[in-house]
N, C-alpha and C positions, 0 to 999 in steps of 0.2 A: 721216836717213830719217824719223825720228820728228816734226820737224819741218815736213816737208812731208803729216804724218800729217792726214786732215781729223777733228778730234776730235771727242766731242760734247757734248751739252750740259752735263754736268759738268763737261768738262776733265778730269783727270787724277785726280778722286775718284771715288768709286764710287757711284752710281745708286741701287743697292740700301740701303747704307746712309743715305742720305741722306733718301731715299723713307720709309724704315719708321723708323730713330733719329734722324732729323733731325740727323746727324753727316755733317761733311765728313773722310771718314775714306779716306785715298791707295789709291789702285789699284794695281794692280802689274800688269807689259806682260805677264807671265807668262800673267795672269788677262785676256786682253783678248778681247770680240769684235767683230765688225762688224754692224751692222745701221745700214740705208738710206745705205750708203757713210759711215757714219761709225764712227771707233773709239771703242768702251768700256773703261775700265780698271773693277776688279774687286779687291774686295779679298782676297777667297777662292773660289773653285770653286762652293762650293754659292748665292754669289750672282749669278757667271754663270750658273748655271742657273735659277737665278728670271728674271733677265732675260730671259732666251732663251725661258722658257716663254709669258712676255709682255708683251714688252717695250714696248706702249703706255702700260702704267703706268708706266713710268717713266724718259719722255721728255716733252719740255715740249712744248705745243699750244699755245697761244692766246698764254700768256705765258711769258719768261723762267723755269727754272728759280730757286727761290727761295733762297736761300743761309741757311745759319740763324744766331742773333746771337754775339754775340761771346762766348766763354768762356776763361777765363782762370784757370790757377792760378799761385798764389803761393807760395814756397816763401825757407824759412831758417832760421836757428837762432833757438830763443827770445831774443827781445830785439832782434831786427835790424831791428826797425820794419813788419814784415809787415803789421800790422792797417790803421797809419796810414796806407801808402801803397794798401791795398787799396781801404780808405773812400773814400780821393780818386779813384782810378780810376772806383769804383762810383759817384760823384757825376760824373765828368767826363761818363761813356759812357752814365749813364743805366740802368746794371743791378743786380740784385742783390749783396749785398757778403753771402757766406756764413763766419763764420769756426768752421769744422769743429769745434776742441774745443770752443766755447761753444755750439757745436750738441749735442755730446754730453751737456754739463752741464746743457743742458734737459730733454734726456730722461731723467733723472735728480729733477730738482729737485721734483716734485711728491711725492718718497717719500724724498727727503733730508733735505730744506728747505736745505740748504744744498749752495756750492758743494765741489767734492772735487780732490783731488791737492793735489801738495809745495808751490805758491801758496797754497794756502788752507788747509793744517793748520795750524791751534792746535798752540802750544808745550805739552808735558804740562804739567799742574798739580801745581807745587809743595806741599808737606806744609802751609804755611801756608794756600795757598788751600782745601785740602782743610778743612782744620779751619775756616777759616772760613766755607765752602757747608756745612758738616756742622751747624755750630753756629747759622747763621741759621735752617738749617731747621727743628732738632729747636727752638728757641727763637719760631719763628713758625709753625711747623707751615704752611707754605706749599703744598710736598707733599708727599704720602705717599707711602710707599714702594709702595706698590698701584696708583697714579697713573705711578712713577718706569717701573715694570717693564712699566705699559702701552705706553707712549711709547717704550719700547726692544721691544716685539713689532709695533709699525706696521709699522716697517722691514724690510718682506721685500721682498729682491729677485729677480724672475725670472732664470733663465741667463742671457737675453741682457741683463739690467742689468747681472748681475756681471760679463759677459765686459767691458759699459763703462767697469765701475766701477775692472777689475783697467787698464785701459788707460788711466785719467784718472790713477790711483794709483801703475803703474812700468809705465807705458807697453809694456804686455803686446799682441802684436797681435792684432785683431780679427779677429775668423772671417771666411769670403768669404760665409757666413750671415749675417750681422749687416751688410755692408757691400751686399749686394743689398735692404736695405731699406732704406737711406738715400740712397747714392748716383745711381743708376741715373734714381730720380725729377728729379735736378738737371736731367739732360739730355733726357729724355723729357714730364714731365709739366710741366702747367700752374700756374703764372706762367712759371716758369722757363726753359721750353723756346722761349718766342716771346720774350721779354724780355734773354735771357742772362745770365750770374754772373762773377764772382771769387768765386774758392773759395780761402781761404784758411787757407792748412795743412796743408793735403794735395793730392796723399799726400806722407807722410814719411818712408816705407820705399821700396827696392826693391820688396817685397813690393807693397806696395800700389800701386807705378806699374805692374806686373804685371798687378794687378788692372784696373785702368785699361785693360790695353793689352789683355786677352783679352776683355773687354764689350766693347768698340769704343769708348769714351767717350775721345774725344781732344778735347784743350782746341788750340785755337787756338794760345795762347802760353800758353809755363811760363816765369814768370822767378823769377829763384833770386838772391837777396838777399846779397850777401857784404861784412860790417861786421867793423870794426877789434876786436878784443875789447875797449879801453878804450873803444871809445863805446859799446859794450853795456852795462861797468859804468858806467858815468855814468850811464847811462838806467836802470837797475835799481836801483841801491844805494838813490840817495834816498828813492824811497818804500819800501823797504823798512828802511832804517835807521830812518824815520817811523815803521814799524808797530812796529820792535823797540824805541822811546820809549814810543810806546804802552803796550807792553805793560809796560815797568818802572814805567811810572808806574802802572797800574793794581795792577801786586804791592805797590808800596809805599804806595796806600789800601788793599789788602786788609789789608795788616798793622798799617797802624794800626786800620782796623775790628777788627781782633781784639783788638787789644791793650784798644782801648776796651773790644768787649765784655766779655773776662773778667775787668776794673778794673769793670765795670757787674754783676757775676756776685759778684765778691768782696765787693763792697758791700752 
């Protein structure tokens, strides 16, 4: 029966949503009306009744209803290749290539100056490096300590930096406050909403496809990335065993810088 149904200009999405969020977001037969012999689906009640109050707004006249661009999330564990394969999509299709946590780390970086979470913490500093930043200092008088304690009072951050910051740091979740100022724009506002995205990274909870599915912001396609755990260590260890070279070779000039300096002290 449904089949022989004469549908209308949306097909099987909802009018209302489409109209006002520029989202092709499904109807249900529950939620259906009729108007000029054609059937509506509807995503909830209170949109069949926008329609019905007037539904010239939103049926197509002159031309074709307009369909909106392509949006896309991406989704996987750390390391399954998410970014690389997003970029290439966002270069095939022509759209923007959003990746959420480095979204987050911008909002951020003007009162950080650097990037934050378990990727970018510094190892603590060892007793020798300490003596040796303690003794170039008090030996060049580089800064002072009046300088040291300014540069640690910059860093104030507001609630909703720290709810970022606790979320970049142990992936603490993010209020539905915090995510109605970032989100919502992707699908609504301009470049975004004529051009379309890959958003990649989110969401990454239930929680937050929740979030997703009570705003109306439905993606087109969500594809979900699933890698071997040994290609994930291949892909991760190297540059990271790089960095943990790095880092021993810089304790082992630090230690000769000390050892010089207090052979340069005792003399």
């Amino acid at each position: 029966e449904e089949k022989k149904r004469q549908m209308g200009d949306t097909k099987h999405f909802c009018p209302v949503s489409l109209k006002e969020d520029y989202v092709l977001y499904p109807g249900l037969s529950e939620h259906a009306a009729k108007y000029q012999e054609k059937i509506y689906y509807f995503s909830n009640p209170e949109s069949r009744d926008k329609f019905l109050k007037n539904p010239e707004e939103y049926v197509a006249h002159n031309e074709p209803v307009q369909a909106p661009p392509l949006r896309v999330c991406i989704l996987g564990t750390h390391g399954a290749g998410k970014t690389t394969c997003a970029r290439w999509l966002a270069d095939k299709f022509g759209i923007f290539h959003i990746q959420f946590e480095e979204y987050l780390q911008e909002l951020l970086l003007p009162k950080t100056k650097q990037k934050i979470g378990p990727d970018f913490d510094e190892e603590p500093e060892e007793d020798d490096d300490k003596l040796l930043s303690q003794e170039l200092e008090d030996s060049s008088q580089i800064m002072t300590r009046s300088e040291n304690e300014e540069s640690k009072q910059e860093v104030e951050l507001t609630d909703e930096e720290e709810a970022i910051r606790a979320n970049l740091m142990d992936s603490k979740p993010l209020p539905a406050e915090i995510l109605d100022n970032i989100v919502p724009g992707w699908w609504r506002k301009e470049p975004f909403r004529s051009t379309g995205f890959i958003l990649d990274g989110f969401p990454r909870t239930s929680d937050e496809a929740q979030y997703l599915s009570k705003q109306g912001l439905c993606p087109d396609v969500a594809v979900n990335i699933h890698v071997e755990e040994g290609d994930i260590l291949d892909r991760l260890l190297p540059p990271r065993l790089k960095k943990w070279k790095e880092r021993q070779h810089k304790k082992m000039e630090n230690k000769k810088k000390l050892k010089d300096l207090r052979a340069k002290e005792r003399v």
